[in-house]
C-alpha positions, 0 to 999 in steps of 0.5 A: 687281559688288562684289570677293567675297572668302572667307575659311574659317575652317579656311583656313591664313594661307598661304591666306587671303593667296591668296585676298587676292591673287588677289581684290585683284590684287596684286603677285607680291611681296606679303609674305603677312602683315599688314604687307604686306597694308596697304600693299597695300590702301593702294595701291588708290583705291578697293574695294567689298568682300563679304567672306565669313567661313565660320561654323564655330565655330572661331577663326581670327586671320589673320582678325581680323587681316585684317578689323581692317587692312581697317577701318583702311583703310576709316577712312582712304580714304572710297573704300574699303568693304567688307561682312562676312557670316557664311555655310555654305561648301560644296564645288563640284561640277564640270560633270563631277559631280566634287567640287572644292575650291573653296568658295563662300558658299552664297547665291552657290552658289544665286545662280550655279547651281554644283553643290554637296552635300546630305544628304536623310533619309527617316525610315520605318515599317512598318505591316502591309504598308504602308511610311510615310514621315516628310514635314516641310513647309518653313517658309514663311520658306524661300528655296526651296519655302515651306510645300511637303512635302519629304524628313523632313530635308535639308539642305547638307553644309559644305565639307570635311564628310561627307554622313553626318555633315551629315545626323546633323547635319540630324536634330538641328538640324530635328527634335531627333532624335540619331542614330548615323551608323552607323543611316543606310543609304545608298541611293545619289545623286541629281541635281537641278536646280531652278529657283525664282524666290524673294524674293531673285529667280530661283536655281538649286538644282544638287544632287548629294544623298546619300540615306539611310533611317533605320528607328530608332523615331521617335514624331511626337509626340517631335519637336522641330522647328525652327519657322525650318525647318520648321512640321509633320511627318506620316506618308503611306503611300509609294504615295499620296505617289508617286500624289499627287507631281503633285497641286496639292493636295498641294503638295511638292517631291519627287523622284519618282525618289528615292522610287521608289529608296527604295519598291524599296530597302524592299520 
């Protein structure tokens, strides 16, 4: 397996080096600065390298630091490469289902079947005496569950992020709703554990997802979708959601016990 490096861009210099040091195996008296880092690397006959970059927009120039020492590097040992990738870093949830700070790439998060933090929305209506709900189905060019019916809107919350806010952040970016955090009602967790085989071959989805109603006016026909995430929406009446959730005709990736919470929580 090649060297995997990460790199937050909220990490400090102090841990940036850290994580080179530990990763590289180098010396106790590495200097932790750029300097020291290549002659460091100078010294290694040969690295494949993954360097993986956290993707908030923020500047970092420890980073740009590294990366320009490492192609310089790279440009004089034909024995030394690396690739750099761009990528959501999220949190790890221990097997005791406590939030860690150790941070991961969330492809490797998925890859390796690590615990890690989601947000899931359900978007509802009343109609009479009848409860709906707002199902989005997933875009068929999505890793897990293509063009299967799933939660109004979900998704991963970042490392160092509060699941509150990656989920106002989840309405926006998959539905183009603006919502305040304070009209998200929280519900309670669940747990899942889901094992697909996928294009990039079998991963793991461990998710510990913090689960919020949203009761606001939503007018299907307003809805601005993201077509990468999600190709349509609709309204199902809650009680034939549940008596359909194991119908093959109605292909979904549903949690039953999530949506029995929520049909007790709102009746």
């Amino acid at each position: 397996m090649d060297t995997e490096i990460f790199l937050s861009r909220r990490f400090t210099p102090a841990e940036l080096h850290k994580e080179l040091a530990e990763k590289l195996g180098f010396p106790e008296y590495y200097g932790k600065n750029l300097d020291a880092l290549y002659d460091c690397l100078n010294e290694i006959k040969s690295l494949n390298a993954d360097i993986y970059i956290s993707n908030e927009n923020i500047s970092n120039s420890t980073i740009d630091g590294i990366l320009d020492i490492f192609y310089k590097v790279s440009e004089e040992n034909s024995n030394f490469s690396f690739s750099v990738y761009d990528e959501e870093f999220l949190n790890i949830v221990d097997e005791n289902e406590h939030v860690t700070n150790r941070i991961k790439p969330r492809s490797l998060v998925h890859r390796d079947g690590d615990g890690h933090l989601t947000s899931h929305i359900w978007i509802i209506r009343r109609v009479d005496m009848s409860i709906y709900v707002l199902l989005q189905k997933r875009s068929k060019e999505k890793l897990f569950f293509p063009d299967f019916y799933d939660v109004s809107s979900a998704g991963h919350t970042s490392a160092g992020e509060e699941s509150r806010y990656s989920a106002v952040r989840e309405l926006e970016e998959e539905l183009g709703i603006t919502a305040d955090p304070r009209n998200l009602e929280f519900i309670g967790m669940e747990k899942s554990l889901k094992v697909c085989n996928t294009r990039l071959g079998k991963r793991t989805d461990r998710e510990f997802a913090s689960v919020f109603i949203y009761t606001k006016p939503v007018d299907i026909k307003n809805i601005k979708i993201d077509k990468s995430e999600v190709s349509e929406v609709c309204w199902v009446d809650i009680d034939e959601c549940i008596a359909r959730i194991d119908d093959e005709s109605f292909p979904n990736c549903l949690s039953l016990s999530e949506l029995k919470r929520l049909r007790k929580k709102v009746l």
